[in-house]
MARDRENTI-710353 format. One record per residue (C-alpha): residue in three letters; x, y negated, z negated. Coordinates in steps of 0.02 Angstrom, whole numbers, plus 50000, padded with zeros to 5 digits. Each point is the difference from the previous one (the first is absolute). Layout:
N
AlaXYZ/...
END
This chain:
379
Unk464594640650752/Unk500504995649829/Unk501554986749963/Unk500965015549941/Unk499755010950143/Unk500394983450089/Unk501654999249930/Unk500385017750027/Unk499834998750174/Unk500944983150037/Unk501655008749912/Unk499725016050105/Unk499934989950155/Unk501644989949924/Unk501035016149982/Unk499605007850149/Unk501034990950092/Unk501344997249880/Unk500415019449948/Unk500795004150166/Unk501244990449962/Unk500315003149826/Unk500075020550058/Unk501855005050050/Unk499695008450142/Unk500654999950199/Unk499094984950093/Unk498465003850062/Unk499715010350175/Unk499284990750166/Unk498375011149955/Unk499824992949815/Unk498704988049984/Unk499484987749867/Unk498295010049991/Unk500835016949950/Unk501274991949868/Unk498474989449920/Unk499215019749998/Unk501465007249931/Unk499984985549874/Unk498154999549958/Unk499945020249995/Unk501045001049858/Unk499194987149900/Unk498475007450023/Unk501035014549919/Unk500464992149849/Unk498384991749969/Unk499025010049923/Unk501315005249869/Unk499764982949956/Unk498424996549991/Unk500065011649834/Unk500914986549920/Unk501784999449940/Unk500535016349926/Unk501225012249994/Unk499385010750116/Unk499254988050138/Unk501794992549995/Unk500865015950043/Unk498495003250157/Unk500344983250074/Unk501874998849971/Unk500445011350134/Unk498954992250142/Unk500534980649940/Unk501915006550021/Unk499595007650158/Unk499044983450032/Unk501384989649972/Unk501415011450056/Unk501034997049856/Unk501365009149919/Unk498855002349842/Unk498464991949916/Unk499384999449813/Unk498344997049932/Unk499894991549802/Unk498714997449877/Unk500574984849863/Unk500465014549888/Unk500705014550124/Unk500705004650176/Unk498545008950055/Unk500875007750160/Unk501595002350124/Unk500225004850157/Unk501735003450098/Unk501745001349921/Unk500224995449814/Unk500484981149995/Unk500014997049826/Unk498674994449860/Unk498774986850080/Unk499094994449844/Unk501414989549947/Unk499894991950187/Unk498244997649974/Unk500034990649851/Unk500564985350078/Unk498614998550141/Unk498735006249849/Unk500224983549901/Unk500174988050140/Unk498825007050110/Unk500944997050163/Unk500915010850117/Unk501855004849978/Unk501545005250098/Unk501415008049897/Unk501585005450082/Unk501005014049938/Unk501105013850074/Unk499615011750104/Unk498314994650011/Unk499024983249991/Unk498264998049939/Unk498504987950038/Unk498555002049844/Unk498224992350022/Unk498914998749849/Unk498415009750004/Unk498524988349934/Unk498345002849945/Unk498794984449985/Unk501694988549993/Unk500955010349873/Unk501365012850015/Unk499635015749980/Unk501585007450087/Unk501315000950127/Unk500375005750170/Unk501925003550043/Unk500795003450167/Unk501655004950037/Unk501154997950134/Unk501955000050039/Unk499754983450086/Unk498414986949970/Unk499354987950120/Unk498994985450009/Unk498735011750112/Unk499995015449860/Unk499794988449844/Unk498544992250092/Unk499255017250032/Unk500165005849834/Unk499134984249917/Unk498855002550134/Unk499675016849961/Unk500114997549793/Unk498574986650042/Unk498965014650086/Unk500175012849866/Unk499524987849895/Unk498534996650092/Unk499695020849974/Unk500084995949815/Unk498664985949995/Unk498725009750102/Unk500555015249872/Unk499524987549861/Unk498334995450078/Unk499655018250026/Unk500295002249804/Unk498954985249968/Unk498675005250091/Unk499975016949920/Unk500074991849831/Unk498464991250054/Unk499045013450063/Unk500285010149846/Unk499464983549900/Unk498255001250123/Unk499835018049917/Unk500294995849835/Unk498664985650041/Unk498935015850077/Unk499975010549864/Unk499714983149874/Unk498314998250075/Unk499475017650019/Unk500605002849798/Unk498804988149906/Unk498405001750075/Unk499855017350052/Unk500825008049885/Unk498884991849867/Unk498475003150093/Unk500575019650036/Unk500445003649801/Unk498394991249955/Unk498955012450118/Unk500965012149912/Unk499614999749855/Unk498454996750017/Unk499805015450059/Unk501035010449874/Unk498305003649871/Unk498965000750143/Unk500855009850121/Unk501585005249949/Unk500335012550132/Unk499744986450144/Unk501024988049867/Unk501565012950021/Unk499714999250192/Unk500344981750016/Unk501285000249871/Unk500955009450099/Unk499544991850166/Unk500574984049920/Unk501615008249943/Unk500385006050201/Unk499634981950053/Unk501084992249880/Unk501485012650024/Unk499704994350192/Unk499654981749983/Unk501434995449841/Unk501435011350072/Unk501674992150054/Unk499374992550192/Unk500775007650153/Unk499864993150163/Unk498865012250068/Unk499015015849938/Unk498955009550110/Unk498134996650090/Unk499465014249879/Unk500714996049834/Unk499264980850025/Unk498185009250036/Unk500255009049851/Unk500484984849890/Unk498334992850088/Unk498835014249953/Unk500485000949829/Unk499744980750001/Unk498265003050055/Unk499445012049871/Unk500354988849877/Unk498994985150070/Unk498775012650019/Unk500045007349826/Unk499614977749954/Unk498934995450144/Unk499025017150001/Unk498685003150143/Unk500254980250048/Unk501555005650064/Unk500015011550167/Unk501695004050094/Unk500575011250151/Unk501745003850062/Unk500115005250174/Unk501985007350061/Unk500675007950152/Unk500995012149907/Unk501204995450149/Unk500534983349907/Unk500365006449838/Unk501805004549997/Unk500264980450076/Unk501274988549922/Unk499134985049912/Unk500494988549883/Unk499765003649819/Unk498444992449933/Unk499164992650163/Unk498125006449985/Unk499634999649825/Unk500034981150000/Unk498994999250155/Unk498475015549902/Unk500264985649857/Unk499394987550091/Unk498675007650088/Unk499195006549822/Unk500294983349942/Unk499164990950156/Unk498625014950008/Unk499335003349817/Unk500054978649960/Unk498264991949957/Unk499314997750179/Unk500815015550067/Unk499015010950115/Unk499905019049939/Unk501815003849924/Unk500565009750157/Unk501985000750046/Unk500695007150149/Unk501635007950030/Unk500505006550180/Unk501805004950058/Unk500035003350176/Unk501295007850107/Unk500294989250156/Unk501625005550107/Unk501494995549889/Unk499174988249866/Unk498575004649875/Unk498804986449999/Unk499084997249819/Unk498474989949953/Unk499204995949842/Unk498394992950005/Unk498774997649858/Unk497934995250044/Unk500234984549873/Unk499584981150019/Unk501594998150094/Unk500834982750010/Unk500414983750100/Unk501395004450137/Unk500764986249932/Unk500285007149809/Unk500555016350089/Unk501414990350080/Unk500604992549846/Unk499965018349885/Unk501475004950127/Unk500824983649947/Unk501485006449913/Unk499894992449846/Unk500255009949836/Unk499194987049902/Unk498075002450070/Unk499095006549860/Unk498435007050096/Unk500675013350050/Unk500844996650152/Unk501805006649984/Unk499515016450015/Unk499574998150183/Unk501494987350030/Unk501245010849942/Unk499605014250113/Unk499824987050153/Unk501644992749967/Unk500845018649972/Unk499165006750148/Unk500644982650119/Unk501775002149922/Unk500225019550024/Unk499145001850156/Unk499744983550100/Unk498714985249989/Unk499085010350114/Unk499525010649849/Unk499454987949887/Unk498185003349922/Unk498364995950090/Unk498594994749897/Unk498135001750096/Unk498864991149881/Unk498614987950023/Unk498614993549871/Unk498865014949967/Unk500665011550100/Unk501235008249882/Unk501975001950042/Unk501185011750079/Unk501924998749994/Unk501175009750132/Unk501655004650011/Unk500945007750130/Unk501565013549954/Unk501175005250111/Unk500335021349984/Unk501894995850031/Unk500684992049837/Unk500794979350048/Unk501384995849907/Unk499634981249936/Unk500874986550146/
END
């Protein structure tokens, strides 16, 4: 469990208790137990989570609002960026943005009395800085409600981190693309125009072929990235890939692609066999390679599609193998290709899902992956 998810939970458990009695409400029945108010509690947090987790807008504001007041059993509660009051719930009490200013600058939690209603506001941070402001309302504060709402402005918060690192991460992964597409660009593409026009005197019918092969693989492999494309589109970003290594490599080249038409309208992420057809060519047509054979076979097993690439090359130490899935962006032999799908495959399905690499010297390589048929959101 990571520190923030840490946090999270140690402010949950610190509220629980706590919001019964900031609630106005008739005591608690014989019957009511601590387990069904810590429910209650918990239940509507889980609520107004994932509002939060997309960050602090507008919109996520005015999701979550609702279920905080009804968390903290308040007359009203208001949500603010630095800029804006994002979003009320309850009666009108007034403009809270010039309440928030105060606990913006300083950082620290306020209590500002005022007729009819009183109001406890909690900054909302982000990495230690403000970001906004959290605002309860009541016709009567106690010592029990304005710990609750810090307590609960220090969970929300905690939403807003983990929204961050969600952001982050998605930054990153698009940077691994970018990274992707960086390696496929210079070498391939160079090689594939070269083989082109080569052939343009010769055979310019076959010339027009590729041309436009390499103009489907390119619309495929440049566009804007989206999480996932289908088990059929990423075959057909392979096969055009392997007519053009054919078109260099000619007869030294042989490939077959073997599908359970089952499999094809499967989720997969976006670019996660070319890479691995790369690697094989590159590990299967090199200078003690065996006869420039590549593999492909997508199988349909229950509800996953299992995929292997295996080439008849030299093959390698186990030990290399291990450190191409080393995710580093810096290797220059080659090896992000294959890390960046292992670390995309861990992330959106599991570590269970990682690549497997069967190689040994001079006995060629083969590299699986496992995809489940029901799309996994990333943990």
């Amino acid at each position: 469990m990571t520190t923030a998810a840490c946090v999270v939970l140690a402010s949950l458990l610190a509220f629980a208790l706590g919001v019964v009695v900031a609630r106005r409400r008739p005591e608690p029945s014989p019957d009511d137990s601590r387990d069904e108010v810590a429910f209650t509690t918990l239940h509507l947090a889980a609520l107004a989570a994932p509002a939060l987790r997309g960050g602090l807008t507008r919109d996520s504001a005015r999701r979550a609002a609702r279920h905080l007041r009804a968390l903290l059993g308040t007359h009203a509660l208001a949500i603010t960026s630095t800029e804006a009051t994002l979003a009320r719930d309850g009666p009108w009490v007034g403009d809270v943005l010039p309440q928030a200013h105060g606990v913006l600058a300083s950082g620290r939690p306020q209590v500002l009395a005022g007729e009819p209603y009183s109001a406890v506001v909690v900054p909302l941070t982000v990495d230690g800085r403000a970001v906004g402001a959290l605002a309860a309302y009541a016709e009567q504060l106690s010592a029990a409600l304005v710990r609750t709402v810090t307590e609960v402005g220090r969970w929300v918060s905690g939403q807003l981190e983990l929204a961050e690192l969600d952001s982050s991460r998605r930054r990153a992964l698009e940077a691994e693309m970018r990274a992707l597409r960086a390696q496929i660009s210079p070498h391939f593409v160079y090689n594939a125009l070269t083989t082109i026009a080569s052939l343009v005197r010769t055979d310019p019918s076959r010339a027009r072929d590729l041309l436009l092969d390499f103009a489907d693989f390119s619309r495929y492999a440049l566009r804007r990235a989206q999480d996932f494309t289908t088990l059929a589109d990423e075959l057909t970003c392979v096969d055009r890939y392997l007519l053009l290594e054919r078109a260099r490599f000619g007869d030294r080249l042989r490939f077959s692609v073997q599908v359970a038409p089952e499999v094809l309208p499967v989720p997969v992420p976006f670019l996660c066999l070319q890479p691995l057809v790369e690697n094989a060519i590159k590990h299967g047509m090199g200078a003690d390679a065996g006869s420039g054979e590549v593999r492909v076979v997508v199988r349909d097993v229950g509800p996953e599609a299992h995929i292997s690439v295996e080439d008849d090359g030299s093959g390698m130490d186990p030990e290399y193998a291990r450190r191409m899935l080393d995710d580093d962006p810096r290797r220059e032999d080659g090896g992000i290709g294959l890390a960046n799908v292992d670390v995309r495959m861990r992330q959106i399905y599991g570590d269970d899902y990682g690549l497997v690499v069967e190689t040994a010297l001079g006995a060629g390589t083969r590299v699986r992956l496992r995809i489940p048929k029901t799309r996994i959101s990333s943990p």
